[in-house]
C-alpha positions as CSV (number, residue, x, y, z in Angstrom):
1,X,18.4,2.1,8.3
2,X,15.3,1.6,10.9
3,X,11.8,0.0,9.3
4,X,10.3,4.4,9.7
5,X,13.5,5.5,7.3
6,X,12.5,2.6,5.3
7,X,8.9,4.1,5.3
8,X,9.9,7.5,4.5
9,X,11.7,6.8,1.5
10,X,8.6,4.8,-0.5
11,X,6.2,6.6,-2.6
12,X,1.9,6.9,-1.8
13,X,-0.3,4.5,-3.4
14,X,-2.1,6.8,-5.9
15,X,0.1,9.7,-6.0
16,X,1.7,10.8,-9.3
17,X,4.9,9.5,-10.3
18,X,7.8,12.4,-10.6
19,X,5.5,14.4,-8.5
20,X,7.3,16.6,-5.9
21,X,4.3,15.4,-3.1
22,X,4.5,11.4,-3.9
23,X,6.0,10.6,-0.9
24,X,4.6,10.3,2.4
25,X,3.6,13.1,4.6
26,X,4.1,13.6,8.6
27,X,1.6,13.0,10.6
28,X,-0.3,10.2,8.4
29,X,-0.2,6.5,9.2
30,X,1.3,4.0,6.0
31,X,1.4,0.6,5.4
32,X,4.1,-1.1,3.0
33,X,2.2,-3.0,0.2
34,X,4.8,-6.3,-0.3
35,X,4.6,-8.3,-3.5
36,X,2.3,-8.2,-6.6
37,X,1.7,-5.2,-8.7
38,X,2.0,-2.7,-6.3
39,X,5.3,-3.6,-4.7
40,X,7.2,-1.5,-2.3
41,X,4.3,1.6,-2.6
42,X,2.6,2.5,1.2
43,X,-0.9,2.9,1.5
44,X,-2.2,6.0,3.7
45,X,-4.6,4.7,6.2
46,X,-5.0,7.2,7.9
47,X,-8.6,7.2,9.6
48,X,-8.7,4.3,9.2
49,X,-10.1,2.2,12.3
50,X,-9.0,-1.4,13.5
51,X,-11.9,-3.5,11.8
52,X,-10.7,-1.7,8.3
53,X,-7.1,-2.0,9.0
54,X,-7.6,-5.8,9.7
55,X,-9.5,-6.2,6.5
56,X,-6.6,-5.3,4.3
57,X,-7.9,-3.5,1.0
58,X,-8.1,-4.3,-2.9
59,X,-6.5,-1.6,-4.7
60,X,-7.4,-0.5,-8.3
61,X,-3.8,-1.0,-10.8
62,X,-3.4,-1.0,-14.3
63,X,-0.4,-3.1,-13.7
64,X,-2.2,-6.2,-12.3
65,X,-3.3,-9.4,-14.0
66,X,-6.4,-8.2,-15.3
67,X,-5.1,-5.1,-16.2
68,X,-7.2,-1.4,-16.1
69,X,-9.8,-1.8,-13.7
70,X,-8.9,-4.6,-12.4
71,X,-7.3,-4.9,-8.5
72,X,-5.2,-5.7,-6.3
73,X,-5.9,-7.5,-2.9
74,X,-3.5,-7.0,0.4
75,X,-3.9,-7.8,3.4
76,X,-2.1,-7.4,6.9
77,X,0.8,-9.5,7.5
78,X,0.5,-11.6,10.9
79,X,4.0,-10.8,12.3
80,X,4.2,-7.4,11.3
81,X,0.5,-5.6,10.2
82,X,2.8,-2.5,8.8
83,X,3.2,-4.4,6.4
84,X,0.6,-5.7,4.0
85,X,1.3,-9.3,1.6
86,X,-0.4,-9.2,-2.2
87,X,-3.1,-12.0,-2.1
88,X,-3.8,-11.9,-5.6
89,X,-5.8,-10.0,-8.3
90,X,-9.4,-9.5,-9.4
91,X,-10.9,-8.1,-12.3
């Protein structure tokens, strides 16, 4: 299996769990969130432009350490920016 089957198979940051639309969608761009609370979910970045991409994003979970409300921090991995390493939580 190729890292875009890998990619197809995941389910969207924010989407609905169960839901029939959770996974990603043709034409968008996704990273792989790796580690932490958000594990093996992609992110759609679509739109997004290089300064953003390089910036990596906190993500809102109910799963992380501070729990609801609080987020989660990722950023690009060096060797491979489709893929994005959990730098820890925030409240």
């Amino acid at each position: 299996m190729d890292d875009d089957e890998v990619l197809l198979r995941g389910r969207v940051y924010g989407a609905d769990h169960g839901a029939p639309d959770s996974g990603p969608l043709p034409g968008r761009s996704y990273r792989e969130l790796v580690g932490g609370p958000l594990d093996g979910l992609l992110l759609d970045v679509t739109g997004w432009d290089a300064g953003d991409l390089a910036d990596g994003a906190a993500l809102m979970t109910e799963l992380g350490r501070y729990g609801g409300g609080g987020r989660a921090h990722y950023e690009p991995r060096a060797a491979d920016p489709r893929r994005w390493d959990w730098q820890g939580d925030t409240p």
